[in-house]
N, C-alpha and C positions, 0 to 999 in steps of 0.2 A: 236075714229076715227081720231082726231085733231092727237094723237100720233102717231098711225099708218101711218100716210098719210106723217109725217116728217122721222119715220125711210125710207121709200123709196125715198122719194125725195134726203135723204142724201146715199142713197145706189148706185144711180144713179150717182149723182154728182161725187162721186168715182168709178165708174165704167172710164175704158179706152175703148176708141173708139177702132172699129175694125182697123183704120187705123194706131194707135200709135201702138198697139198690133201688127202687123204687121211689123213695121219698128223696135219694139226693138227685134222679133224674129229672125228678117233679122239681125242684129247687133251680136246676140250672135251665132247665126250659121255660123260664120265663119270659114273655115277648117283650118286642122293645116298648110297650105300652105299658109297663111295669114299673116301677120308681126301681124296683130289686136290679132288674136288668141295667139301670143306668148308674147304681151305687158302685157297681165295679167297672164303670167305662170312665166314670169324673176320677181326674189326676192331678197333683200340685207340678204345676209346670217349672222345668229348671230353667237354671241362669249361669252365667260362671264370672264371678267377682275377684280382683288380684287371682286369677289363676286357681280361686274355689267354686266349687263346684254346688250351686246350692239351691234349694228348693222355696218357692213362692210360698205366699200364705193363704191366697185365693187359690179354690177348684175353679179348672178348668174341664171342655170336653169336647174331642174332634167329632165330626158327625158327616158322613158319606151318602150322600143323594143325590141319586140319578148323575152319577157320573162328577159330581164336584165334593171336593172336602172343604170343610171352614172350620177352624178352631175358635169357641165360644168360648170369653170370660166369661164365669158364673157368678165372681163376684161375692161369693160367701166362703168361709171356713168350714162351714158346718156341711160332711159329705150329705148328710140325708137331704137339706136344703138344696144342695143344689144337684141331686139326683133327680126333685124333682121337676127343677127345671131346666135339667136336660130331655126331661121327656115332654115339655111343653115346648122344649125345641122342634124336638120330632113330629110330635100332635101338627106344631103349625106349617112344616115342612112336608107335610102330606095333604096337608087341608089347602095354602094359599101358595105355596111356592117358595125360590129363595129367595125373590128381589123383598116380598112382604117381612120376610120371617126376617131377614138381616135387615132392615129398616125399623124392626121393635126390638129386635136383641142382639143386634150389632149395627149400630147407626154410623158409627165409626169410618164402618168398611165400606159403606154404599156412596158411588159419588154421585153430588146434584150438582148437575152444570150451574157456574153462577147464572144470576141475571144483572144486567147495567141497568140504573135509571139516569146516571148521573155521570157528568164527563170524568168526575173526579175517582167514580167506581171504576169506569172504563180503564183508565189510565194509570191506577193501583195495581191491574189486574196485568194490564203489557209488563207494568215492572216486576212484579213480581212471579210471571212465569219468563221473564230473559227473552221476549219476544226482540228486542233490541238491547246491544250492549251500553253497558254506564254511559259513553262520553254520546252515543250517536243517540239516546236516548234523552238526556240533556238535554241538546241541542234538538232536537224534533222538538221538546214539549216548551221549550223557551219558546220559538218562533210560532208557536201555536198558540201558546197562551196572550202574547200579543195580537197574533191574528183576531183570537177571538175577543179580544181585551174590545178592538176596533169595532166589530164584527154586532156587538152586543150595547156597544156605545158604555164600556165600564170605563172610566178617562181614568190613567194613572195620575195619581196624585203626588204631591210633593214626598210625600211620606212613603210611597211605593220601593226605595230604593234603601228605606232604614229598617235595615234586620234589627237591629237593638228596639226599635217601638214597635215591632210585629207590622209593618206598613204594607210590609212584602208577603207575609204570611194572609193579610187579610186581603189583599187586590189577589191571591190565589183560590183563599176562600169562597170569594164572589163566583172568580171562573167555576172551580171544580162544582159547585152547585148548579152549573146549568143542565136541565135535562138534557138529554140527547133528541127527543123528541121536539124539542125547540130546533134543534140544526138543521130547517127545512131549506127546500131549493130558492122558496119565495123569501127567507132572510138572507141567505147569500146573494141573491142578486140584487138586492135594497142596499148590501154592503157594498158592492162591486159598484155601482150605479152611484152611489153616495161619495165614495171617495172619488171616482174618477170626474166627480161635476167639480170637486173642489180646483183640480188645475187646468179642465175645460182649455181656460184663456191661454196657457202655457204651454206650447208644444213641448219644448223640453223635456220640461218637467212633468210634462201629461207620458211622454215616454217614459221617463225614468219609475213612477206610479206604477203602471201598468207590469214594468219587470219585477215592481215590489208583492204587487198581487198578485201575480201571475209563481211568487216564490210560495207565497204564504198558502198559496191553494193546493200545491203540490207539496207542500208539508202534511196540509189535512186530509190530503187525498189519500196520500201514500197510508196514513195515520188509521184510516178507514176501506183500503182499499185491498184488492182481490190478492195479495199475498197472506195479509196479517187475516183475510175471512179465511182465509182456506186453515191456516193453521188452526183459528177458533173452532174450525167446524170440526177437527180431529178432537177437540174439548168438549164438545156435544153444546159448544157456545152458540147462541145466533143473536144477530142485534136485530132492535125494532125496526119496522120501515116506515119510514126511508131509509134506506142507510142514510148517514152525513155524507155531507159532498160527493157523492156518487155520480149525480147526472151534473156536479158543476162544472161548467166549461171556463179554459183558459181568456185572458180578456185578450191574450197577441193573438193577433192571426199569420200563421206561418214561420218559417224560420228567420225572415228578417230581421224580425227585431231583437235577436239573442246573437246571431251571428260575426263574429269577429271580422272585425274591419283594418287591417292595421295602418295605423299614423304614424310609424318610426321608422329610424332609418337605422338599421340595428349594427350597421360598420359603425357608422358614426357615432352611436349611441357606445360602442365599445372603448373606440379610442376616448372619447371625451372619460370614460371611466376611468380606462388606464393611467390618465392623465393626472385628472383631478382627484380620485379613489386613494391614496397614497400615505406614507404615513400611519397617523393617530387612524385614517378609515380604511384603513386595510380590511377589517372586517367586512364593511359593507362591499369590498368589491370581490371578496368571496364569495359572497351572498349574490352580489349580481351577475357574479361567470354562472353560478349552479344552479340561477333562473333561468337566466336566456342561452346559454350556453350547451345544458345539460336538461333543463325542463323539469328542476324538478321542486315541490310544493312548500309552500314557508314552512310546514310541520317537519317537513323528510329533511331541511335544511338546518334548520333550528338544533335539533337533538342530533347531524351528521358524526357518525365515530370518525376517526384518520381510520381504523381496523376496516374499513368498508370501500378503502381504496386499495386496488392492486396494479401496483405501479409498474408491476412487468407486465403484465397482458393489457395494461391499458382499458381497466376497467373501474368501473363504480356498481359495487353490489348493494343494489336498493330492499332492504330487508328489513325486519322486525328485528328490535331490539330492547334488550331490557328496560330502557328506557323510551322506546314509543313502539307505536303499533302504525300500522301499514289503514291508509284510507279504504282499500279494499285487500282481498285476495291476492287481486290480480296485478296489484301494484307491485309485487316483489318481481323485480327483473334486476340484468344487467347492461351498465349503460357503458356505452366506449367512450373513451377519451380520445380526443386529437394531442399529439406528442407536444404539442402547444401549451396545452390546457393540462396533459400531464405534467409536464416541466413543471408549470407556476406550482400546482399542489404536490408535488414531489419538494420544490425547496422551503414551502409553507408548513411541510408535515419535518421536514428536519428541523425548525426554528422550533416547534411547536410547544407549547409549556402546557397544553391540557389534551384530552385525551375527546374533545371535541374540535371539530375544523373551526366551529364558529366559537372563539375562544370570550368568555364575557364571566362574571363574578356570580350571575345568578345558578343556583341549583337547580335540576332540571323536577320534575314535579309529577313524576310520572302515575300516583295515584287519583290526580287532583282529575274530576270529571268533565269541567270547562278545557275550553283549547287555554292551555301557560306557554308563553315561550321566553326563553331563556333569554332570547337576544333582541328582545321586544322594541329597549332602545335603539337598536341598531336597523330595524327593519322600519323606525319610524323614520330614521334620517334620511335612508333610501330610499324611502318615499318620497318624501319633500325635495330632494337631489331630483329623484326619475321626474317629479311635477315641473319643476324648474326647468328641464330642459326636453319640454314640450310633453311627456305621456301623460295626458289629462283624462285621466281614471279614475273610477271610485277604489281600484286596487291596481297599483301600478306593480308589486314585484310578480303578481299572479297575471296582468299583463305578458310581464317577461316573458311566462311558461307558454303563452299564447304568441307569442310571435316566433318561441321556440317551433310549437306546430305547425305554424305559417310555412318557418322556413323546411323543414323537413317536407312537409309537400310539393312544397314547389320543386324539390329536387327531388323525392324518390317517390310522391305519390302519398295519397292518402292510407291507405293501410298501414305502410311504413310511420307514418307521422302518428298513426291509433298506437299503432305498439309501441312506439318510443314515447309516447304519453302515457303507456300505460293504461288505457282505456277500457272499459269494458265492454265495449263494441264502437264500433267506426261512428255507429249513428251520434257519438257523443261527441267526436272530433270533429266530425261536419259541420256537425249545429253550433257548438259554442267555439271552438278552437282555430279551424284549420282555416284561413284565409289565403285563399290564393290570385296573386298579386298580375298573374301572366295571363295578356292579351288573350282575351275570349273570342275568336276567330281562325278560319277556316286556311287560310295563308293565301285564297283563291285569288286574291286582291292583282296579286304581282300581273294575271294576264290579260287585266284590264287595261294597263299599259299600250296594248297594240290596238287600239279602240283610237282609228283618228277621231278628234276632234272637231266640233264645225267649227268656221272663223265666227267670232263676235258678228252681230248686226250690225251697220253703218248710222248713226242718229246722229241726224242734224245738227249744227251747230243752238239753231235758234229751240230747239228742245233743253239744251241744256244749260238757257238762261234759270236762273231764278225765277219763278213766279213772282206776280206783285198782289197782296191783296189785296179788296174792295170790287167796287165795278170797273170795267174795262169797256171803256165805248170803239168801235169800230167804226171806220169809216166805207161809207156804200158808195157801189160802183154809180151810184146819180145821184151821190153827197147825201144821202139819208144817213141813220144811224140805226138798222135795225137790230144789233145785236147788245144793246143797250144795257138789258136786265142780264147780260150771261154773267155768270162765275167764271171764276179763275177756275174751279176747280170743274165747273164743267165739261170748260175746253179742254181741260186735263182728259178728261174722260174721252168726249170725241175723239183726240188725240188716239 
């Protein structure tokens, strides 16, 4: 009993009065309108430093509406401070919304699409979200900046080319300041029109013009055109209108004037290599078997491993290497050898002293953003060689790669000559590559053959005197003269 009677007295003792129970229920039922209610939701947020574990100095406060959480800096030390402004969180997240409420107390997290005024904005912005990579981006904004160098009539200057006097920095200066709203249809065609009156007189040269503009527009185009909009527009980016070069049209018409023609006679062109290649230019007639032979591009040759030849399957695997990268995707294939061509590079790879085919003194450069090649001197002497004995081109070893395509068409078809070029669709080996050389005709000819012939007409002897110029008098059957005034050339007529 004695037990009993102590567990209640101590059950009691611990009991809370109705009235304490009352005032701590009033205490925790305060709404989120309350500064009280938000003193116990702001928290020092952690961090973990060398593997400690440790607490900020600023409150913070998660906050849950209509379905989304955001975590708020509060930005102060002092809990009471910024209790209450977590509850002017809450106040504006009932009133305005979250785009308003996190654009006044978190500006951080809200994104504003940029806007362009300026080509030089435009072109900060490709580079710095990786719209294109380092080298192919280089090379687009080089030939652009030229373009519009012309385009805008900004003449390089002698000093354009001296990085040490900023020459180069200031003739970029000029560019990137152009609006975009200047790149109207009516200034490119004043440029188009401009340049092309200058070699008018020149067909030549009015052709070679034309393939110059016809490169630089398809830079800008590309540059402004419906891939790089589509990606903008997942950026909630839009450019003003007009776009640039949008509606500008190419100045060739058709595929003629791009179209590979070929002037070589590529036996000939081999042996004369074999011949004369020898020697101190052994190099260069590596360089020109893996042009014309194999098709493949001064960059893929340049930086070539021996590790990318396999000598028993009679292959050349075209790939990415630590030292270069592939012009596209699509370029990585493998290419067959003739037991010919494997021979020579099977005894070239046992001689070898470097762990490149094209073996030369320079380091290969593979961070450098410009095209470097190693073997620079060696692909200018092949040049001057291939000029010399007739390929008059403005690039004679990328020639080579085009009469590679030649000949693979003409013996297995155009598809076949796409893929051994590597292409990214046939439309690309049609147009610039693939020439083919074989009689455009029906064969029907052969049964024209049994088609007799008429015999010649019979013409007088006296027809095929010479004529005599001047007048020619005639004598009349009763000694008049009346054909006095006739021409030679009338009787010809009568005749």
């Amino acid at each position: 009993m004695q037990a009993t009677s102590k567990k209640i007295q101590e059950r009691l003792e611990d009991t809370k009065s109705v009235q304490e129970v009352s005032k701590s229920l009033a205490g925790n039922s305060r709404g989120k309108n309350h500064t009280d209610y938000w003193s116990k939701k702001v928290f020092l947020p952690t961090y973990t430093f060398n593997g400690d574990k440790r607490a900020a100095s600023l409150f913070a406060v998660k906050i849950q509406f209509r379905g989304r959480r955001e975590l708020f800096p509060l930005n102060t030390a002092l809990r009471v401070e910024a209790a209450k402004k977590a509850k002017l969180i809450w106040a504006s997240l009932i009133a305005v919304g979250w785009e308003n409420t996190l654009q006044e107390f978190k500006p951080q997290s809200v994104y504003i699409p940029p806007t362009f005024t300026t080509v030089g904005e435009y072109l900060d912005y490709l580079q710095e979200q990786q719209f294109y990579g380092p080298k192919t981006f280089y090379n687009k904004v080089t030939k652009f900046y030229t373009a519009l160098s012309s385009m805008l009539s900004v003449a390089p200057t002698s000093q354009r080319h001296m990085a040490r006097n900023g020459g180069l920095k200031k003739w970029r200066d000029k560019l990137e300041a152009t609006r975009l709203d200047q790149l109207t249809p009516h200034l490119v065609e004043q440029w188009k029109n401009r340049v092309l009156a200058r070699d008018m007189n020149d067909q030549q040269q009015l052709v070679r013009t034309k393939h110059t503009l016809d490169s630089y527009l398809r830079t800008a185009k590309a540059m402004f055109g419906p891939r790089i909009l589509k990606r903008l527009k997942t950026f909630g980016v839009t450019l003003p209108e007009p776009i640039p070069f949008a509606d500008a049209e190419y100045v060739s018409r058709g595929r003629s004037a791009y179209r590979y023609r070929s002037r070589m006679d590529p036996y000939h062109l081999t042996a004369c290599a074999i011949e004369e290649l020898q020697g101190e230019r052994r190099e260069q007639l590596k360089i020109f078997l893996l042009a014309l032979h194999l098709g493949l591009r001064r960059g893929e040759i340049d930086k070539l491993l021996w590790r990318q030849f396999d000598f028993d399957q009679c292959q050349l695997h075209v790939e990415a290497t630590e030292f270069s990268q592939l012009k596209t995707e699509g370029s990585e294939c493998d290419i067959g050898l003739e037991s010919e061509l494997r021979d020579f590079f099977q005894a070239e790879f046992q001689a070898a002293q470097s762990i490149f085919v094209i073996d030369t003194q320079i380091q290969p450069r593979p961070s450098q953003i410009y095209a470097h090649y190693r073997a620079a001197s060696e692909f200018t002497a092949l040049c001057a060689w291939l000029r010399a004995h007739g390929v008059a081109a403005q690039k004679p070893i990328h020639t080579l790669r085009k009469e590679f395509g030649r000949l693979i068409t003409e013996k297995m078809g155009l598809y076949a000559a796409s893929l051994a070029l590597r292409h990214t669709s046939t439309a690309v080996t049609s147009i610039y590559y693939a020439d083919d050389t074989r009689p455009k005709h029906t064969g029907l000819g052969r049964l024209l053959a049994k088609i007799e012939q008429p015999e010649p007409p019979r013409v007088s002897p006296a027809r095929l005197k010479p004529a005599t110029t001047g007048r020619v008098k005639t004598s009349h059957p009763e000694g008049g003269s009346g054909n006095e005034g006739l021409r030679v050339k009338d009787k010809v007529k009568a005749c």
